[in-house]
NUVOLUM-243471 format. One record per residue (C-alpha): x, y, z; residue in one letter. Coordinates in steps of 0.001 Angstrom, whole numbers, plus 524288, in hexadecimal, padded with zeros to 5 digits. Example, Ala and Ser with C-alpha at 12.3 -4.5 7.8 and 13.67 -1.06 7.14 Angstrom:
2
<nunu x="8300C" y="7EE6C" z="81E78" residuo="A"/>
<nunu x="83566" y="7FBDC" z="81BE4" residuo="S"/>
***
This chain:
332
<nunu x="7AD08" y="81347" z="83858" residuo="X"/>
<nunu x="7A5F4" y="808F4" z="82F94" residuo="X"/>
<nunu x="7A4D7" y="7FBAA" z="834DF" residuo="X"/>
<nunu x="7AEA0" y="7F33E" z="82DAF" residuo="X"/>
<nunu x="7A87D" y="7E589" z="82899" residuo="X"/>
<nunu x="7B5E0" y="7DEFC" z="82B71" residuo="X"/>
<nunu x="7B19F" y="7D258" z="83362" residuo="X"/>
<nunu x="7BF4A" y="7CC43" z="83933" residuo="X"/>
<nunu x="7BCBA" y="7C17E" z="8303F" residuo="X"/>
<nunu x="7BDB2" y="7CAAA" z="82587" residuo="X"/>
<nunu x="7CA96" y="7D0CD" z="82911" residuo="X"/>
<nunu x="7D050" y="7C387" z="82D56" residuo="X"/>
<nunu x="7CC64" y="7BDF1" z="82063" residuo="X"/>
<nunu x="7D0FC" y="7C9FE" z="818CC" residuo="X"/>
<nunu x="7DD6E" y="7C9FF" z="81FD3" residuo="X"/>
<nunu x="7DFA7" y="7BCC5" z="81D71" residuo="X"/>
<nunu x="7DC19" y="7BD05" z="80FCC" residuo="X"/>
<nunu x="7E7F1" y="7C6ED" z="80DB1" residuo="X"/>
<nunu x="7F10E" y="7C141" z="81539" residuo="X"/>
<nunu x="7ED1D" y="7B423" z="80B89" residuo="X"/>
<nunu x="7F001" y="7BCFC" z="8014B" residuo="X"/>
<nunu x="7FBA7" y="7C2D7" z="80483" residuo="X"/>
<nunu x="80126" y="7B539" z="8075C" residuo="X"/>
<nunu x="7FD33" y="7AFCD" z="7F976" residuo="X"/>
<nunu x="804B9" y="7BB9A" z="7F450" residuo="X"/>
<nunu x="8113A" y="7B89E" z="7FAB5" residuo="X"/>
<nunu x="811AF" y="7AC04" z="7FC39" residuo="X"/>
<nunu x="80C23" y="7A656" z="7F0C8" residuo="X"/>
<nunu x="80C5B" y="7B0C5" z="7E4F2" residuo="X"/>
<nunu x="81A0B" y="7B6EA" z="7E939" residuo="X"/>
<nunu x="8201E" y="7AC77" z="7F1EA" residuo="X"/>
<nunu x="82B88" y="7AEC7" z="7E64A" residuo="X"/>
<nunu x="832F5" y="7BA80" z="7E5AD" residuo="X"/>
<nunu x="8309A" y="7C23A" z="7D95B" residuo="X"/>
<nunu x="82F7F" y="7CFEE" z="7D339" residuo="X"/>
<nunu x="82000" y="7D241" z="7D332" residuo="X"/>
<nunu x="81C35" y="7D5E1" z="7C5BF" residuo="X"/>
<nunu x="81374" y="7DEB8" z="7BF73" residuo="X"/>
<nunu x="80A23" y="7D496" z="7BAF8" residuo="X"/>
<nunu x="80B6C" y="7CC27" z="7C6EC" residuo="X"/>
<nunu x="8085F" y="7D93A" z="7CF9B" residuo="X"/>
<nunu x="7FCAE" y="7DD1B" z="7C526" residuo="X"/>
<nunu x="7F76A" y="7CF28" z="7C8A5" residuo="X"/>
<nunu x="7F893" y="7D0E1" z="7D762" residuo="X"/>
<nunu x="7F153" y="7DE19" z="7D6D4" residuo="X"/>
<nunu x="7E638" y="7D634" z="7CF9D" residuo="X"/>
<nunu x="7E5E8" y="7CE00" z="7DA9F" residuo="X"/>
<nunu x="7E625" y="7D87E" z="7E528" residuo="X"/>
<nunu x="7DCF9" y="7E15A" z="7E053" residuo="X"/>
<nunu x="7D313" y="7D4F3" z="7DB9F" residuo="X"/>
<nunu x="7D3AA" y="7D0AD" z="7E84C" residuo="X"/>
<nunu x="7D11E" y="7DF2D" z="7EE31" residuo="X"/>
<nunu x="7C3E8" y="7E026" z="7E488" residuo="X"/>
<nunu x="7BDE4" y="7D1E1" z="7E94C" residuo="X"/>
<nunu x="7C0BF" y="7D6A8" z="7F76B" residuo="X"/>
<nunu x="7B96E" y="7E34E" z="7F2E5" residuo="X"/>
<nunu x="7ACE5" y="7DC9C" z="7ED11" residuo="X"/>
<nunu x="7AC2F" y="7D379" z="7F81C" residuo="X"/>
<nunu x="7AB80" y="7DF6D" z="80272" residuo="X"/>
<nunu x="7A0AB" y="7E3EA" z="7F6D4" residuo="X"/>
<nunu x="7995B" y="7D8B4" z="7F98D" residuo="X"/>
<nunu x="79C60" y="7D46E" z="807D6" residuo="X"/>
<nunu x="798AC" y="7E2F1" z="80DE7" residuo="X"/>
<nunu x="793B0" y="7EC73" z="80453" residuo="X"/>
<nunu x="7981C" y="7F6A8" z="7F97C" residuo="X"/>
<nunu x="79CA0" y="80060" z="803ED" residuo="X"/>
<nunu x="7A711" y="7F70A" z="80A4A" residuo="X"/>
<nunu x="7AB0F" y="7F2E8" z="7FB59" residuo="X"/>
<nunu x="7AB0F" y="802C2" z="7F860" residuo="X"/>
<nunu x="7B42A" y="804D9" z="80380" residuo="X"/>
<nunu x="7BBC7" y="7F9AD" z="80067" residuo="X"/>
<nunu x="7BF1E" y="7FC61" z="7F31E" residuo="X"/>
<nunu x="7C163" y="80A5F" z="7F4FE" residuo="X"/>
<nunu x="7CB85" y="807E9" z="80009" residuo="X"/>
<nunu x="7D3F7" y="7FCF4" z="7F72F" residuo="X"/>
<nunu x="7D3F7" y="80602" z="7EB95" residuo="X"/>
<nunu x="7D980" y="81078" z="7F69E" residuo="X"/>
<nunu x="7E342" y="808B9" z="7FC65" residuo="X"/>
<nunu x="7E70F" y="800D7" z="7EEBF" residuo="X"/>
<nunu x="7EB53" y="80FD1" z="7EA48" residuo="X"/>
<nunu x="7F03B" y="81403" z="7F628" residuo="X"/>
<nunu x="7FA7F" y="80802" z="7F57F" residuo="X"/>
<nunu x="7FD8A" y="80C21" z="7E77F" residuo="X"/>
<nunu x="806C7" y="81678" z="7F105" residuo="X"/>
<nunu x="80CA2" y="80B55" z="7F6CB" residuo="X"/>
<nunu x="8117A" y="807B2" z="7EA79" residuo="X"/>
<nunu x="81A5A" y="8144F" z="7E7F7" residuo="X"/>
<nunu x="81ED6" y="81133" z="7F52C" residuo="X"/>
<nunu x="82255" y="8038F" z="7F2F8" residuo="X"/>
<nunu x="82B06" y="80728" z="7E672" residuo="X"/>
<nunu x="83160" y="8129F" z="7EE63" residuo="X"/>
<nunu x="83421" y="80839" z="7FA45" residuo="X"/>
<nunu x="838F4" y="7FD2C" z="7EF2B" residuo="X"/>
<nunu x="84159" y="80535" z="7E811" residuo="X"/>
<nunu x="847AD" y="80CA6" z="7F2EF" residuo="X"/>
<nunu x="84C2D" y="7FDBA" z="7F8F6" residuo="X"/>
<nunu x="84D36" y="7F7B8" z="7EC50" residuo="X"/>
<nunu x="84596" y="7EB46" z="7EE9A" residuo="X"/>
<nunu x="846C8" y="7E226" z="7E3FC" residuo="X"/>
<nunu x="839A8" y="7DF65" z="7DAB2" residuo="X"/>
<nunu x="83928" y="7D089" z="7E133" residuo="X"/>
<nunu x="8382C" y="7D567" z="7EE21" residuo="X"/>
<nunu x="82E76" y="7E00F" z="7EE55" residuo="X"/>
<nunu x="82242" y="7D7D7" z="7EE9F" residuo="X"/>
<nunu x="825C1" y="7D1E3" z="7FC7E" residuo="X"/>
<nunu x="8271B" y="7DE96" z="800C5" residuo="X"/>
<nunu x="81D26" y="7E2C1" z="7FCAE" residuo="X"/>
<nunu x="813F6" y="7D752" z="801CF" residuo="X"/>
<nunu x="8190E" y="7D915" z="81077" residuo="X"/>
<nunu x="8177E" y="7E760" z="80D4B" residuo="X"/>
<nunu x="80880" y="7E477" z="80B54" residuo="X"/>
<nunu x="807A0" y="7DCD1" z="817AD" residuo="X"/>
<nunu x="80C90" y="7E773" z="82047" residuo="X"/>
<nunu x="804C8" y="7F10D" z="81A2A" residuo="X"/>
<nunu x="7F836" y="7E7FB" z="81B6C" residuo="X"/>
<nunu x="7FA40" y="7E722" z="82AB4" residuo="X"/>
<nunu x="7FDB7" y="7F408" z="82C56" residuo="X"/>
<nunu x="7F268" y="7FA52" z="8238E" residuo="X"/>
<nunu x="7E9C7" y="7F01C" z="82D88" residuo="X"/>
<nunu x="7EE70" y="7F757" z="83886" residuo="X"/>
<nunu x="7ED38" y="80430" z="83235" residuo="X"/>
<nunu x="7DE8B" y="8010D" z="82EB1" residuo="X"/>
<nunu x="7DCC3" y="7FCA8" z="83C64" residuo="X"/>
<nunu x="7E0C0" y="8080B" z="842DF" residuo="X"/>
<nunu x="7D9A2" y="81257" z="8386B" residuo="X"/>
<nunu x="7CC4C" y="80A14" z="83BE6" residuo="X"/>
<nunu x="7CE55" y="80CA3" z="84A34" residuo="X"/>
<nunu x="7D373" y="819F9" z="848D7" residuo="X"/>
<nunu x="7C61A" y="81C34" z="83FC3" residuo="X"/>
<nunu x="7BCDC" y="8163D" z="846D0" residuo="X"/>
<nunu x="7BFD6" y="81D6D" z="853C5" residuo="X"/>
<nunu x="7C4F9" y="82906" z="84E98" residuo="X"/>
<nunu x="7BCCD" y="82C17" z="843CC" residuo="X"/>
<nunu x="7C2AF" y="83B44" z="842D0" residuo="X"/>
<nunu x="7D081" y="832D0" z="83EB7" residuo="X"/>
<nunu x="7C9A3" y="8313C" z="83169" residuo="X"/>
<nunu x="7CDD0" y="841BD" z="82EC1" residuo="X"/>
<nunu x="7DB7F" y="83E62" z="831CF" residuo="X"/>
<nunu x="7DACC" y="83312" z="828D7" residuo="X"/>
<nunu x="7D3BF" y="83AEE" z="81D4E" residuo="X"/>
<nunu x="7DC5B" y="8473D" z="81F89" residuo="X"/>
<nunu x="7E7F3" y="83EC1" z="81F3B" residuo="X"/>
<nunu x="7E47A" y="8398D" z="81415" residuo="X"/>
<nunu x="7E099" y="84655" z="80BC3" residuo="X"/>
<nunu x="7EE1B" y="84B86" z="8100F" residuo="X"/>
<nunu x="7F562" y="83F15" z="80AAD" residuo="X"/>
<nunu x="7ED58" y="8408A" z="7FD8A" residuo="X"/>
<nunu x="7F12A" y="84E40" z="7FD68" residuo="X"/>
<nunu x="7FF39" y="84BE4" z="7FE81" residuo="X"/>
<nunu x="7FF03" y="840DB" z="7F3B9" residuo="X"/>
<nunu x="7F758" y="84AB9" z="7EAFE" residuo="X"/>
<nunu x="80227" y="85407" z="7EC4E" residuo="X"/>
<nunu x="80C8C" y="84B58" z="7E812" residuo="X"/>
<nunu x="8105C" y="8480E" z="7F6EE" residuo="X"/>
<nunu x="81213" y="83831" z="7F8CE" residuo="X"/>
<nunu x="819DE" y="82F36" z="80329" residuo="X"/>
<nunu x="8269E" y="83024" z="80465" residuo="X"/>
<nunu x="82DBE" y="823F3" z="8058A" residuo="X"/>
<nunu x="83BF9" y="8250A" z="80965" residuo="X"/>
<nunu x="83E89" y="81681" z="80E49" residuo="X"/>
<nunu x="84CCD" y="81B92" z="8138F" residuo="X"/>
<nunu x="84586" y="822B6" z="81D05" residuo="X"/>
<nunu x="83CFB" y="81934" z="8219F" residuo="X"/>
<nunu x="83E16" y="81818" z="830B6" residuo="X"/>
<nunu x="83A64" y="80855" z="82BFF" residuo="X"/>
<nunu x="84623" y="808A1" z="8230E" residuo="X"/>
<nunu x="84F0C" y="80F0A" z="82E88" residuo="X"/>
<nunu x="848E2" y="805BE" z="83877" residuo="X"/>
<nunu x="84B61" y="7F981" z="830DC" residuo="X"/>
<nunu x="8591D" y="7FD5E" z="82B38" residuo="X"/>
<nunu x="85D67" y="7FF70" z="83A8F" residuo="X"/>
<nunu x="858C7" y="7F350" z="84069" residuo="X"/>
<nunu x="85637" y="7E917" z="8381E" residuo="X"/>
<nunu x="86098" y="7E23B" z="82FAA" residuo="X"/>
<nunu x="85FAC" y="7E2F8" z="8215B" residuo="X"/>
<nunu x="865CF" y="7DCC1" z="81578" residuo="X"/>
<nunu x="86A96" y="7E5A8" z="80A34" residuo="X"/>
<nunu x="864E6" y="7DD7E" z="7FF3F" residuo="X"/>
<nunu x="8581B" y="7D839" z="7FCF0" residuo="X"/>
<nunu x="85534" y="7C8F4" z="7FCE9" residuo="X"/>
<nunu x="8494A" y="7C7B7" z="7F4A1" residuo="X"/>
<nunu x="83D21" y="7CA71" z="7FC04" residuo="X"/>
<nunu x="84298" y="7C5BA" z="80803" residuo="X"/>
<nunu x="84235" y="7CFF0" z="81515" residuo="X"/>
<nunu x="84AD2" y="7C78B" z="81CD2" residuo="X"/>
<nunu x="856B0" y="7BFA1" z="81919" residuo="X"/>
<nunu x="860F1" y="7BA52" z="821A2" residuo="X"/>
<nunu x="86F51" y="7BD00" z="821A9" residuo="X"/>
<nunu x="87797" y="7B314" z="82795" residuo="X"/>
<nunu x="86FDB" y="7B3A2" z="8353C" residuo="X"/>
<nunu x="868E4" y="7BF7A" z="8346A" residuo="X"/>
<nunu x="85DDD" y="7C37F" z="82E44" residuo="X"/>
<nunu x="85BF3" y="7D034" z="827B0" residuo="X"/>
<nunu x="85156" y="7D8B4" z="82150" residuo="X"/>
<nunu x="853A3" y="7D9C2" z="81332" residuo="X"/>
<nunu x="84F75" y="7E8E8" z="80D6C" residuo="X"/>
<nunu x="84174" y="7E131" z="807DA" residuo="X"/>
<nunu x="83D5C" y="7E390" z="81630" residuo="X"/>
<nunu x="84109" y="7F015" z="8192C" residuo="X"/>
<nunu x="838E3" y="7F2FA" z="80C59" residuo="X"/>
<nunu x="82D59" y="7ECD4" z="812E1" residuo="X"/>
<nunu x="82F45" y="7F2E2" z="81E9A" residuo="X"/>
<nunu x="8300C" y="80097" z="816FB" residuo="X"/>
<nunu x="821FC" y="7FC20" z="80FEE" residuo="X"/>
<nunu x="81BD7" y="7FAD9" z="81C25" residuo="X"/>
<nunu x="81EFF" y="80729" z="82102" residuo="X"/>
<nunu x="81B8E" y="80F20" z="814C2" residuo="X"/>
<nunu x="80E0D" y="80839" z="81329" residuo="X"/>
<nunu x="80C5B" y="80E7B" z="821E0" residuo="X"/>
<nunu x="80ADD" y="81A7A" z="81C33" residuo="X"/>
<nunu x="80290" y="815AA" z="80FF1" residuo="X"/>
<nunu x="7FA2D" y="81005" z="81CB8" residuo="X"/>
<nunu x="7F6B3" y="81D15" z="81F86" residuo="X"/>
<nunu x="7F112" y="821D4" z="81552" residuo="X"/>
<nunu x="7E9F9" y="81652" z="811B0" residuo="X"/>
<nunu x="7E39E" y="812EA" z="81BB3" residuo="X"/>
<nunu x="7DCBA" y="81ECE" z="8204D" residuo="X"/>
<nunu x="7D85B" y="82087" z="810F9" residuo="X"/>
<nunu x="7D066" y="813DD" z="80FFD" residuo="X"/>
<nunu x="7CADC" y="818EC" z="81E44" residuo="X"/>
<nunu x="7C539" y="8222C" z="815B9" residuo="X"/>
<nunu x="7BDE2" y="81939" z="80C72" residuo="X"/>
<nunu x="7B8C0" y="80F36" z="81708" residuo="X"/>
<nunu x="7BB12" y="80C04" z="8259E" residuo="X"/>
<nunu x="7B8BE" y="7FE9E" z="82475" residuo="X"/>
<nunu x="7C531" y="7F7C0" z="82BFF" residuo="X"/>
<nunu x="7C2B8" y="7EC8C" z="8220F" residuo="X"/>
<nunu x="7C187" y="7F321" z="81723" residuo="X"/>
<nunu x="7CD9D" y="7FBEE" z="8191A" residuo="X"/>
<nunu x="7D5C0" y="7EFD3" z="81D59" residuo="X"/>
<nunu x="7D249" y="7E649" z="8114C" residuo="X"/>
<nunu x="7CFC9" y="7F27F" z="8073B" residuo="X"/>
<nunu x="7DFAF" y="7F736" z="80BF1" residuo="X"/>
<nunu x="7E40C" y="7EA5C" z="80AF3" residuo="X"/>
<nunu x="7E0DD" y="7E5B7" z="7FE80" residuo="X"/>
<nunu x="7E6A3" y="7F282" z="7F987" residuo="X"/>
<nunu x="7F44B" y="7EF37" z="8002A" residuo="X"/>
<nunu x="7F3BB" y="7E1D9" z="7FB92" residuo="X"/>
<nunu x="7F286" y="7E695" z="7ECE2" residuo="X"/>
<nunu x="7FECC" y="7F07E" z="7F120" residuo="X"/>
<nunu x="809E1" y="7E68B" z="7EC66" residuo="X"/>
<nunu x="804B7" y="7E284" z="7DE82" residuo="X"/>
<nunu x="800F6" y="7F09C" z="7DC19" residuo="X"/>
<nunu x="80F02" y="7F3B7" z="7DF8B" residuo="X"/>
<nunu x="8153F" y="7EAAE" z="7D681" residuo="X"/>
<nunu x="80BC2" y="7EE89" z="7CBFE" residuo="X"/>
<nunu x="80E79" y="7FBCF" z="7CC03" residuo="X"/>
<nunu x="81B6C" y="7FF47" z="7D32C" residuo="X"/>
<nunu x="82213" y="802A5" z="7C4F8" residuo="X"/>
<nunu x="81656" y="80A8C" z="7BF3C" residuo="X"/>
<nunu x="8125B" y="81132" z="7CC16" residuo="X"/>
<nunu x="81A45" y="82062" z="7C844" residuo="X"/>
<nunu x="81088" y="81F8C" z="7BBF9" residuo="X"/>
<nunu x="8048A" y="8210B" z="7C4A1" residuo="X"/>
<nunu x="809CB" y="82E8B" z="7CB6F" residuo="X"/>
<nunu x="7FA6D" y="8330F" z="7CC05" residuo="X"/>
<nunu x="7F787" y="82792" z="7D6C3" residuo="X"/>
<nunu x="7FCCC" y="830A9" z="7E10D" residuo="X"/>
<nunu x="7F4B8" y="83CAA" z="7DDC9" residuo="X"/>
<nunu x="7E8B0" y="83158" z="7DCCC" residuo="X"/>
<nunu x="7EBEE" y="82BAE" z="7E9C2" residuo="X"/>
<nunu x="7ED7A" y="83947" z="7F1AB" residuo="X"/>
<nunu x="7E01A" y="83D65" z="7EBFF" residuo="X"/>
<nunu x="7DB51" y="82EA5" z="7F16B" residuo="X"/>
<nunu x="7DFFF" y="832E9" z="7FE0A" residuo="X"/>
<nunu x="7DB73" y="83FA1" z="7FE7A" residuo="X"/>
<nunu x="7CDC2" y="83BA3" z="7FA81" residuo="X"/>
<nunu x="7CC06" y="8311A" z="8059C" residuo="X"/>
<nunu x="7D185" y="83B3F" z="80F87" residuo="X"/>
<nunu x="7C732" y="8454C" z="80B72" residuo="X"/>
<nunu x="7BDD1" y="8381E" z="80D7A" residuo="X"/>
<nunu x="7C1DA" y="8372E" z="81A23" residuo="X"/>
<nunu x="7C194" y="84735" z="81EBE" residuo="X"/>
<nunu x="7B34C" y="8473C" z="818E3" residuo="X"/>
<nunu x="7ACE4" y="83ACD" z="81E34" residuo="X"/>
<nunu x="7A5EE" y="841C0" z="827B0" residuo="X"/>
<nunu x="7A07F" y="84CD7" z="81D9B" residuo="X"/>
<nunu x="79D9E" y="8427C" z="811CD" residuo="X"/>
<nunu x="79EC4" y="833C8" z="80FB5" residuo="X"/>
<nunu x="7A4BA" y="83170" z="802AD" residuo="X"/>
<nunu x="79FC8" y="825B9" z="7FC72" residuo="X"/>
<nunu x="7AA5F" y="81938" z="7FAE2" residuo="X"/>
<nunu x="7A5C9" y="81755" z="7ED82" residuo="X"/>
<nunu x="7AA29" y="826BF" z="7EA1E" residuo="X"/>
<nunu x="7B745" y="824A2" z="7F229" residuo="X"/>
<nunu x="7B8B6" y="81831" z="7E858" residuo="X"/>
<nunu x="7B6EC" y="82086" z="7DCFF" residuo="X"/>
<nunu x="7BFB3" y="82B4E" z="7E06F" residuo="X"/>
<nunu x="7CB34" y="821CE" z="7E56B" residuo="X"/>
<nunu x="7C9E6" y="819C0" z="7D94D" residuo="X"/>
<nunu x="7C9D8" y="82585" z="7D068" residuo="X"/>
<nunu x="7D4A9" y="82B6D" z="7D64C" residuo="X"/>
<nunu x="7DD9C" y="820D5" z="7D57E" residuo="X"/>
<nunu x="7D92B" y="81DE9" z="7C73F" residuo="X"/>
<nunu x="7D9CE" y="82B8C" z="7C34D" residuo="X"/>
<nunu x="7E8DA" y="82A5F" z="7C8CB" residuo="X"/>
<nunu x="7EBB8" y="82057" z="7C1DA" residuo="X"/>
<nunu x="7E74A" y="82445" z="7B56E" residuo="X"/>
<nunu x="7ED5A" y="83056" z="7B652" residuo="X"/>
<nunu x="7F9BF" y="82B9A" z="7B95F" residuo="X"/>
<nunu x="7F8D9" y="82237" z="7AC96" residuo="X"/>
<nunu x="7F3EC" y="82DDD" z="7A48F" residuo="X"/>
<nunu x="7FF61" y="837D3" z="7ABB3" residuo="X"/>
<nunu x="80B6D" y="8304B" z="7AC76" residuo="X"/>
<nunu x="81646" y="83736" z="7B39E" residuo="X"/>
<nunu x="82104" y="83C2F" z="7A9C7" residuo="X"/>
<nunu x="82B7F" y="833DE" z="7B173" residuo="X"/>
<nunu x="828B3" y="829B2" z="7BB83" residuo="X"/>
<nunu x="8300A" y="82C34" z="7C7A1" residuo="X"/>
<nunu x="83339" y="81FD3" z="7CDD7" residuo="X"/>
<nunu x="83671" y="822A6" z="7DF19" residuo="X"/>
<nunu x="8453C" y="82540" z="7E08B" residuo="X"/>
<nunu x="84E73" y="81CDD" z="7EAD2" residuo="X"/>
<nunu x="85316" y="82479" z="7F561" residuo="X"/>
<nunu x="8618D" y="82336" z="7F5F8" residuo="X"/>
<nunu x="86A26" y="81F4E" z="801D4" residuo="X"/>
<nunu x="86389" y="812AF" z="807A2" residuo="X"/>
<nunu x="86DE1" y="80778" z="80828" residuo="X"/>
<nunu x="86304" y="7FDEF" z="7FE9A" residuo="X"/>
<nunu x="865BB" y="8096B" z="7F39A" residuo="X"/>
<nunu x="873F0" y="80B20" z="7F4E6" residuo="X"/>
<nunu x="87399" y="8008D" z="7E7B2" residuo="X"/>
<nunu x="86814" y="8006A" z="7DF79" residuo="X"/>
<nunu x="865E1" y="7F1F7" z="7DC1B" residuo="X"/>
<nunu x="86023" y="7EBFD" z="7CFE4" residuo="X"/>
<nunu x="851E9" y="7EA74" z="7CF92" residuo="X"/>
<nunu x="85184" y="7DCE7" z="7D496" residuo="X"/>
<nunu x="85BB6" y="7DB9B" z="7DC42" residuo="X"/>
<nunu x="85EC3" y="7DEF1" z="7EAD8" residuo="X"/>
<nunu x="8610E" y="7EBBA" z="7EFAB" residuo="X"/>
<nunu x="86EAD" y="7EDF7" z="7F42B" residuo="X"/>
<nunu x="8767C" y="7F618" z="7FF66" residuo="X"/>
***
């Protein structure tokens, strides 16, 4: 394992920088509830992914071109690894019907979560690699297998009524049948109660668990730099929301992404199972990750599907007993 160049300085101050921006976001720029917009989301993405590229060029110019490399190549992995979270998010939205206005708070806490656990994640896979080193054939065979089941059409299954979180959280704590906003707890005469907005976070965080692990081990495979995994995952979380509001009602068009992102997978697997045999260079990883997902994308826009399937509701959950209009609460 590498030396990282992560000083505690550096991952206080990086820490602290997000947690500065995270609070600017809430507090400030949505402190009012509101339906995020396409052009408002567009803007936000700007922002993200701006702020992703200075962090880039100063790692450029701080350390050298291999840390900026390794860097780069990572965030472009994890930034289309999330795009998965997105199919995910509009299965989990539209199976509890959470109104447009309230989606954005869920979506921040959901961010937060996932940033501490993807920490611990990254802290345990730097252990496990630096004392282990044979762990890095589990991780790359792992990975090839996931690739090869997205390649062949397989992808996660999310069926939130059987969620052992849903189960939990329906059994023991008390819940409200109707939304208040973006409000997770409300009070009823003198008790309070969880409204369904945090069961929906709670469901988040458990389903980016298993986005954790593939993730994580595939930006193993392009650097194992602790720093450099951290800050190079983060960013591409922090991006996660805007993307999602940006491109949650175009998102069936691009049916190639899936294909694109199983060959990603596959391809840093193979990285991994080969190290030992041949070192391929970052700046050849960054080509063939970049022209995947490009070649994806353009593919999709050039091969539309004939019909786009939008994920189905499962039936029998008390929240879906009434459909409710777009906006408004969803009812027992």
């Amino acid at each position: 394992m590498t030396d990282g160049v992560g000083t505690p300085l550096l991952w206080v101050g990086f820490t602290a920088f997000v947690l500065l921006m995270l609070a600017l976001d809430l507090g400030v720029f949505h402190r009012k509830e509101h339906t995020v917009g396409h052009r408002e989301a567009l803007g936000w993405v700007i922002v993200w992914v701006s702020l992703a590229i200075v962090f880039n060029l100063w790692i450029f110019f701080h350390f050298d071109s291999q840390r900026g490399l390794e860097f780069l190549t990572g965030y472009l992995i994890e930034y289309s690894l999330s795009i998965d979270n997105i199919f995910v998010f509009i299965i989990i939205f539209r199976y509890f019907s959470v109104p447009a206005v309230a989606q954005h708070r869920a979506l921040f806490w959901g961010v937060l979560g996932a940033m501490v656990m993807r920490a611990a994640f990254i802290l345990v896979g730097a252990v496990l690699m630096q004392n282990f080193h044979w762990i890095i054939y589990i991780f790359g065979a792992f990975l090839v297998f996931t690739g090869w089941k997205m390649l062949n059409g397989g992808d996660v299954e999310v069926h939130p009524e059987r969620n052992p979180v849903v189960k939990l959280f329906r059994r023991f704590v008390p819940m409200t049948t109707q939304y208040s906003g973006s409000r997770m707890i409300v009070r009823e005469g003198a008790k309070k109660m969880a409204t369904p907005l945090l069961l929906v976070l709670m469901v988040i965080e458990g389903t980016d668990l298993v986005f954790a692990v593939d993730s994580i081990p595939a930006i193993f495979a392009v650097t194992q730099d602790p720093f450099i995994v951290y800050t190079s995952n983060i960013f591409a979380i922090l991006g996660l929301r805007s993307l999602y509001f940006l491109l949650a009602g175009a998102m069936t068009q691009f049916h190639y992404l899936k294909v694109g992102l199983g060959a990603v997978l596959a391809f840093v697997g193979i990285k991994m199972l080969i190290s030992e045999l041949y070192h391929i260079p970052i700046l050849l990883s960054l080509g063939v990750v970049a022209g995947v997902i490009g070649c994806a994308v353009v593919f999709s826009i050039l091969r539309p599907p004939p019909k786009p399937q939008l994920p189905k509701m499962h039936k029998g959950d008390p929240l879906h007993e009434q459909e409710p209009p777009p906006e408004g609460p969803a009812k027992n």
